[in-house]
N, C-alpha and C positions, 0 to 999 in steps of 0.2 A: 320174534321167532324164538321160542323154546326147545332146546334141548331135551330136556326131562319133561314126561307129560304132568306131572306134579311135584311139587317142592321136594329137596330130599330134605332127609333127618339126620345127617351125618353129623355126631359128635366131635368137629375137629377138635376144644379145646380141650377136651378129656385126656387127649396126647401130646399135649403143646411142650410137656416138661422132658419128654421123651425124644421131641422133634427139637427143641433146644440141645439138647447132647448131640443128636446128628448134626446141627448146624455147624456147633462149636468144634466137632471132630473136623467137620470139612476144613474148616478156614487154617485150622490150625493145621489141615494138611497142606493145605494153598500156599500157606508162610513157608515152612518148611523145605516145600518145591520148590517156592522162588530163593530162597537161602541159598538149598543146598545146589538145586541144579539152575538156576537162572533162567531168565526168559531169553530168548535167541533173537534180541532187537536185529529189524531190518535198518537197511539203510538213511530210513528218516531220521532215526535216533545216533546210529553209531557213522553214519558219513559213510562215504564209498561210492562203487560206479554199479549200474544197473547197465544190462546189454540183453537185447531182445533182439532172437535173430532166427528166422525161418530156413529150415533145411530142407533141400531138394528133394528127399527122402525121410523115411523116418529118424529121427534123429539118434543118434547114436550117446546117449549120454555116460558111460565110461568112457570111450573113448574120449569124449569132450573133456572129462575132468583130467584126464591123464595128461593132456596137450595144454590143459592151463598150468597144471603142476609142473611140466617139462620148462615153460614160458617162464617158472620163476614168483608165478601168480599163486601164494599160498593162500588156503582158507575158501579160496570160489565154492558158494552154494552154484550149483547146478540141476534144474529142474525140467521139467516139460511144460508148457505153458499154451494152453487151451489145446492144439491138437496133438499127435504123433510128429507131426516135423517141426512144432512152435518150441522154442529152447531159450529158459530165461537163466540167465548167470549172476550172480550177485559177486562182489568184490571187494572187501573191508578196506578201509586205506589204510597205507602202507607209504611207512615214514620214508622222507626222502624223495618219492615220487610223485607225479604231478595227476592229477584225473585224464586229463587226456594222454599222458605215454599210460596208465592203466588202461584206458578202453582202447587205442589202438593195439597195446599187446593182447587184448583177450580178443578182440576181431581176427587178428593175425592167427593167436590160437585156433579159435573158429575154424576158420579157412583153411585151414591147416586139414582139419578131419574132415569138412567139406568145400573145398575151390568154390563152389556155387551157391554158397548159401547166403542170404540176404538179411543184412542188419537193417532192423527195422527200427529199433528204438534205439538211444541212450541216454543214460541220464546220471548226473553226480552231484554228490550232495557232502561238501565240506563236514569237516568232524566238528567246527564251532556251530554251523548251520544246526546241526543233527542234537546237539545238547541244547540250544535253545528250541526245538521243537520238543524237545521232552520235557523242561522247563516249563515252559507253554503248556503242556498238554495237561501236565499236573496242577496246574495253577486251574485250569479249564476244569479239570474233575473238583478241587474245591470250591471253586466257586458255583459250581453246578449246587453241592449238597449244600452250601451254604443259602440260595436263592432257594430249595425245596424245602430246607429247615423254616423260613421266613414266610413263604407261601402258605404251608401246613398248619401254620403258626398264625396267619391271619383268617386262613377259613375253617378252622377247626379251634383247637383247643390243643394246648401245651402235652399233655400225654399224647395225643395223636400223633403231634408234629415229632415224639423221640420215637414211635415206633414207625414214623415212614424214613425219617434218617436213619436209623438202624436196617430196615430194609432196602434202603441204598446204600449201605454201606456193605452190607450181607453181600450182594449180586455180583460186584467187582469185584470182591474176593476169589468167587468160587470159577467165574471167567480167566481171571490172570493165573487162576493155579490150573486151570485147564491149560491153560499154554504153556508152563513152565511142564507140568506131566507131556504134552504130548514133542514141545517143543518145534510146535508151530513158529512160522514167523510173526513176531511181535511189530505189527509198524502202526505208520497214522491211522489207516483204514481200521484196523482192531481197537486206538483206542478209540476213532469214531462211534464206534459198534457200540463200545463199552457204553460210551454217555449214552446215547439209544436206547441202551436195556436199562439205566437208570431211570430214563423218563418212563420208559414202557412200564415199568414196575410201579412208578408212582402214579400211572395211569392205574392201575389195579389195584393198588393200597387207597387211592382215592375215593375210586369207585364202592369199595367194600364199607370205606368211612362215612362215606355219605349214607347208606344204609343203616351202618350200624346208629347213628346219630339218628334217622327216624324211628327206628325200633326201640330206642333208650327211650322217646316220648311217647312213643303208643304204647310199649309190655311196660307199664310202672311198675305191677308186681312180679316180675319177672328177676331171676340174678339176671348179673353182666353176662356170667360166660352163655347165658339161653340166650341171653339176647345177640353176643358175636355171634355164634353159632347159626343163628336163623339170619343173622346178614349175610355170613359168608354162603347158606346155604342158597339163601335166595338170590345169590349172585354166579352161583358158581357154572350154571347153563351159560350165562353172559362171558363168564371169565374161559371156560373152556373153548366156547366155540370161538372167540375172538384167539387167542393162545393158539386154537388148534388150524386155524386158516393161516394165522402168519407161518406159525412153523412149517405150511407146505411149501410157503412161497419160499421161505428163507431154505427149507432142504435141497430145494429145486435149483436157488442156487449154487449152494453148497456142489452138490454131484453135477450139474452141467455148466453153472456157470465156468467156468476154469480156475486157473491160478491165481489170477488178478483178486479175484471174489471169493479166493477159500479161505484166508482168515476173517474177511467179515464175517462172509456166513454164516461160519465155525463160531465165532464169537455171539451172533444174533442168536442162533439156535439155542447157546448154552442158556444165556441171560433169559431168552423167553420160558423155560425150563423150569431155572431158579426165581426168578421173577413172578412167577406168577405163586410158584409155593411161598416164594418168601410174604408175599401181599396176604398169606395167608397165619401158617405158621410163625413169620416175624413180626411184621407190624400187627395186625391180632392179635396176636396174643401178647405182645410187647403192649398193650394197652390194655388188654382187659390184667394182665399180672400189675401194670403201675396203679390199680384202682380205679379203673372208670365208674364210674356211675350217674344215675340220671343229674346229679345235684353240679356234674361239671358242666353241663348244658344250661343251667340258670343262671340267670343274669344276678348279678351280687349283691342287690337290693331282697331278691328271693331267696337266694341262697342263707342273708341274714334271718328271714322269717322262717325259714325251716331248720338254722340251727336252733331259734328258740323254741321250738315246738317240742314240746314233752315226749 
């Protein structure tokens, strides 16, 4: 199924030097945000109590924070959580105290604004807990680019393999500076998201490679960048329609799923975005700028017979 009733002609790599400066502007605003303002880790990473609790009515969420704050409970995130009466509270820990006098005080809180309202969840997650899951998770994000660097590198060819690691490296970037601008909450489910959009992306830097690698054999007398260019163009029906079907599913969750599912979402949506420009703009052209050409695709016995060729 095609998109386009025939190939376009789109000149991406005519502006690849110019879409390098937007890259490098983002990232460098991404650092920046996470410097200056930080990510707002949830409680997988920084420990604390989670309290999920249904109110009779709509929930009342000033009131709710005032009655934490009155309890001595400083710092409680307080949210809505899938409907108007679902109310999820978050609770950093707090030296000296134990997880269970935390959640029985913010229940007591609770009840307090509502007598009737029903705790449905809780959940606590020690502060040694919560650094080794961030430990974890970062070990998990290099070992990700390390097995895509060694993949790339076994079915392609060494220039390939630096522009699909450059394009997984691109996409985390420009995810985590979304959360430090918006100051979403940062937990396990977001960095889940995060390796997702890695693979998703190498799914589309893939896909563009494999192309460009037959076109390098069939336009001999072609340059490089005619020949990216007609890969990514003859990919690009492919790369849209697939990009443009997830991003409904993933928006869908985004706006109905509820609270539980708005930093994946939010996360999936960004990376499928960036991910799919970056399989364009980054690894593209990150290969065809390191010198591709057809002579990297010959085997080293040929590649000797045509350096001695006059």
């Amino acid at each position: 199924m095609e998109l386009f009733r025939k190939t376009t002609s789109i000149p991406f790599m005519a502006q690849r030097r110019a879409w390098y400066g937007v890259s490098a502007f983002i990232i460098l605003g991404s650092v920046i945000l996470v410097l200056v303002r930080g990510l707002n880790f949830g409680i997988d990473f920084t420990g604390g109590v989670v309290v999920e609790a249904g109110y009779s009515g709509p929930a009342d969420l000033q009131a709710t924070r005032q009655a934490l704050a009155e309890a001595g409970l400083q710092g409680a995130q307080v949210q809505s959580f899938g409907t108007a009466t679902d109310v999820l509270v978050r609770l950093p820990p707090a030296e000296g105290q134990q997880a269970m006098a935390l959640t029985e005080a913010a229940v007591a809180a609770i009840r307090s604004v509502d007598p009737e309202a029903e705790v449905r969840r809780t959940e606590s997650i020690g502060p040694q807990v919560g650094k080794e899951l961030a430990e974890k998770g970062a070990t998990a994000m290099l070992m990700t680019l390390l097995f895509i660097g060694l993949y790339v590198i076994l079915r392609f060819q060494w220039k390939f393999s630096v522009g699909a690691i450059l394009a997984a490296l691109h996409d985390p970037f420009l995810v985590v500076g979304f959360f430090a601008l918006t100051q979403m909450t940062f937990d396990l489910a977001v960095l889940s998201a995060i390796l997702a959009v890695i693979g998703y992306s190498l799914n589309d830097t893939v896909v563009v490679f494999d192309r460009v690698r037959e076109r390098l054999l069939s336009m001999r007398k072609a340059t490089p960048a005619e020949v990216v260019d007609r890969a990514i163009n003859e990919t690009l029906s492919r790369t849209i329609m697939t990009s443009g079907t997830t991003l409904i599913v993933v928006l869908s969750l985004l706006f109905l799923g509820g609270e539980a599912l708005r930093g994946f979402a939010a996360a999936l949506a960004v990376g499928i975005v960036v991910g799919t420009y970056s399989s364009i703009y980054v690894a593209g052209a990150t290969v065809l700028d390191l010198g591709l050409s057809q002579r990297d695709l010959m085997p080293p016995e040929k590649r000797e017979e045509a350096d001695g060729l006059p």
